[in-house]
C-alpha positions, 0 to 999 in steps of 0.5 A, a space after each residue: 457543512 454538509 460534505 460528500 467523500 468518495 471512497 471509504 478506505 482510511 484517507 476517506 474514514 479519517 477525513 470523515 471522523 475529522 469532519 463528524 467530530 466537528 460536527 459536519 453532515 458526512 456522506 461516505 460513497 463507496 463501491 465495495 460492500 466493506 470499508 478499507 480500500 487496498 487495505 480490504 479484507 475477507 474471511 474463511 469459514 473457520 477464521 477468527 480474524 480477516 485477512 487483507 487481499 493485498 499484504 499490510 502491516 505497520 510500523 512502529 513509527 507510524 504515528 498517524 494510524 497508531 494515534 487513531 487506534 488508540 483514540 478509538 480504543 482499538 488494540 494494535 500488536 507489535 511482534 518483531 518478524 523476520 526479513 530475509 533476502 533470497 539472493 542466488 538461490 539461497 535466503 539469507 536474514 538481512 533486517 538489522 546491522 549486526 544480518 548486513 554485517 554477516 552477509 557472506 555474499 559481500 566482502 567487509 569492505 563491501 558490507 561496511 560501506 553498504 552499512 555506512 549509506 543505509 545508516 546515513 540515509 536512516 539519520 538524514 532528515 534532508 530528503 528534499 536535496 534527493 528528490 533530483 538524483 536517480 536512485 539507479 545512477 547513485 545508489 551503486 556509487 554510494 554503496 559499491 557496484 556490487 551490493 546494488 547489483 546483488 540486492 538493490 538493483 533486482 528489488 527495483 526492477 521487480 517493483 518498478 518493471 520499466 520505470 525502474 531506472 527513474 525512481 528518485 533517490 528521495 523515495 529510496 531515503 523513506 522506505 529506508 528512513 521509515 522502517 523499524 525492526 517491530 511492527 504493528 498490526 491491528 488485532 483481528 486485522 485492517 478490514 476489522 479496524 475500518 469496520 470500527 472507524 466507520 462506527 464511530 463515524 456512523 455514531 457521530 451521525 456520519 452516513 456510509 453508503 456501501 456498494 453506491 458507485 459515484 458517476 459522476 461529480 458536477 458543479 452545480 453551485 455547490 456540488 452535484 453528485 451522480 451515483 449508482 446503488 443497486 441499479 438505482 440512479 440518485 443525484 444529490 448536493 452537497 457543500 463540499 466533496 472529497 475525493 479519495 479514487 486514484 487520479 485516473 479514475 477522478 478524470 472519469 467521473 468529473 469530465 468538465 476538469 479544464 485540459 491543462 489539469 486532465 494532461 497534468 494528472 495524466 502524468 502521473 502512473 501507477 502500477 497495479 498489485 497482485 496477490 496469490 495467497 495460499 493457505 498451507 496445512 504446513 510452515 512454507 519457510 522451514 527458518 521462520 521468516 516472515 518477509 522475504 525479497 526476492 532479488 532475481 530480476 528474472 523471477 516471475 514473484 517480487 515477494 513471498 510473505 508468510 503472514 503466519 510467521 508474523 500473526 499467530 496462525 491460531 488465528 486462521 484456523 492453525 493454517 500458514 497463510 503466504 502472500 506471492 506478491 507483485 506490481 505490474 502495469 495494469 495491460 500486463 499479463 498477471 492481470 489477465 491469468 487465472 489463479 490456476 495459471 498464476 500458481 503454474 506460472 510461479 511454481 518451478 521458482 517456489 519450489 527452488 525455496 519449498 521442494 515440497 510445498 504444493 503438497 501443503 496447499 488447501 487452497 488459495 486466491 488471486 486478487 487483483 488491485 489496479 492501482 497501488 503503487 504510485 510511480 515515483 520519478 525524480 522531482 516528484 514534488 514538482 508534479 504532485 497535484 493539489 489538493 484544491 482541484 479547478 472545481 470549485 469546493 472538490 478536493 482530491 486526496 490520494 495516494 499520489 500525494 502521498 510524498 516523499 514517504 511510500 503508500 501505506 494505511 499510515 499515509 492514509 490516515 495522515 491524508 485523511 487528517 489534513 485534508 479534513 484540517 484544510 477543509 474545516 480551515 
């Protein structure tokens, strides 16, 4: 078959691998000049390795990703960082029992029943009887008002904004049941790691087409693909059509989808990402953490991760490279600042951590992402949309199928996997 897919992050440059290794016809389309998606890359002068625009690593379990790496022969690290939390002006270690069971911020009772529900959570395989339940109205009865309203409930407005009250507790269950202490990172980073894919691909014959933006999809029989590369307008036909672009985006470039499907789809949202990285001539955290979250609800950053503390920083020319992370609503104001703005904005808080930071900075950029982070309300399973969409021989897969576990490269992968699997079928 000769099969078109738009967009060559990892969900795309897995489903073509699948697809190539069978030996089908596959044409990648994607926007940007480098493959990797939200996982993209880019480097300074003097680096060694690439760095993602938006923070990413993996874990230890991430099985689909990590089966990948090692068929295509490409090595992965694994280091145990350091995750701490910054609670009332103070970072404490908080990513292992023994760290819970020492936080002075908490009675005993306080910190072993907080410790008693994440280790349920971690052991419980049953996700789907959570999925109906609010995690802001359970959480605080299953581990004390307190401990939810020190830790937990600030993480979730930071990360959810207004929506934070209507997260499902089966999305809080994955992000506690998927994590490990170790985690893995790709050597040389992601944007390296889907450069090799892609030549693997391209090795079995598979075409990518950089900076080639899709229009429009049409159906035509088969399927009637319109794209734009180098102000060039080409049209072309293929078999079948996999399409990786978040759902608001699909509804933009196939505007014969019937009205019950386009309402359905419009349900679902998204919040964007944006990241500040700044490159520092010294360590920013003086205790060696890697991650630290940030659980004030009144803070203008969610998370400050220092990648260094994690990769070698040999690696980027012995600089310490920090993330200032957030999500927000696409029509927020983080999306619309300047990075001048943006460090403004964020300093008077960064100092309470590092007085003495800004003296360190030799540089740094901002990068946006419109969409990154599905919203994930109770019953999610029940909106979640099919792969098969009402055009004939077009498939959607993306990040909003990904469920019950949260997004991530691992995710990706595995979409790509099946996707590719049911279209073989």
């Amino acid at each position: 078959m000769r099969i078109a897919i738009i967009g060559a992050g990892f969900t795309g440059l897995a489903a073509a691998y699948e697809l190539v290794k069978k030996g089908h016809n596959v044409v990648i389309f994607e926007k940007d000049s480098e493959p990797g998606g939200l996982a993209i890359g880019y480097k300074e002068e003097k680096w060694a390795w690439s760095l993602e625009q938006h923070y990413h690593h993996l874990f230890t379990n991430d099985k689909s990703i990590l089966d990948l790496a090692k068929e295509i022969d490409y090595d992965v690290i694994i280091k145990r960082p350091k995750t701490s939390v910054f609670v009332n002006n103070k970072s404490f270690q908080l990513d292992s029992p023994i760290t819970v069971l020492r936080f002075p911020l908490l009675s005993l009772f306080e910190r072993l029943r907080m410790s008693f529900i994440i280790g349920f959570l971690k052991f419980d395989p049953f996700w789907k009887l959570l999925e109906k339940y609010n995690a802001s109205e359970i959480l605080p009865k299953l581990m004390g008002k307190k401990a939810y309203k020190m830790i937990w409930e600030p993480l979730f407005v930071n990360k959810f904004g207004k929506a934070s009250g209507n997260i499902s507790l089966a999305w809080f269950w994955a992000r506690i049941k998927k994590r490990t202490p170790s985690l893995a990172y790709p050597k040389g980073g992601f944007l390296e790691f889907a450069k090799s894919l892609a030549e693997q691909i391209e090795k079995r014959k598979g075409k990518i087409i950089f900076n080639s933006e899709v229009i429009e999809i049409q159906e035509n029989k088969k399927t009637l693909i319109k794209w734009r590369n180098n102000n060039k307008l080409t049209e072309e036909t293929f078999d079948k059509t996999i399409v990786t672009l978040p759902s608001y985006l699909f509804l933009k470039i196939a505007p014969q989808l019937p009205k019950a499907y386009v309402v359905n789809l419009s349900k679902l949202e998204n919040l964007g990402a944006t990241n500040l990285i700044l490159r520092l001539n010294k360590p920013f955290f003086n205790d060696g953490t890697y991650w630290l979250n940030i659980c004030d609800k009144n803070a203008p950053v969610m998370a400050v991760v220092e990648h260094t503390n994690y990769m070698d920083k040999k690696n980027y020319n012995n600089e310490h490279i920090v993330y200032l992370g957030n999500y927000k609503a696409i029509n927020d104001s983080y999306f619309k600042i300047t990075k001048e703005e943006m460090l403004k904005k964020f300093h008077p808080y960064l100092k309470k951590i590092n007085s003495s930071y800004a003296s360190s900075i030799i540089g740094y950029k901002l990068f946006k992402a419109p969409f990154a982070q599905p919203i994930i309300p109770i019953n999610y399973s029940k909106i979640i949309p099919p792969f098969k969409t009402p055009i004939e021989n077009v498939f959607l897969a993306n990040i909003e199928q990904v469920y019950p576990w949260d997004r991530g490269t691992n995710y990706a992968v595995e979409l790509g996997q099946r996707i590719a699997k049911l279209i073989i079928s």
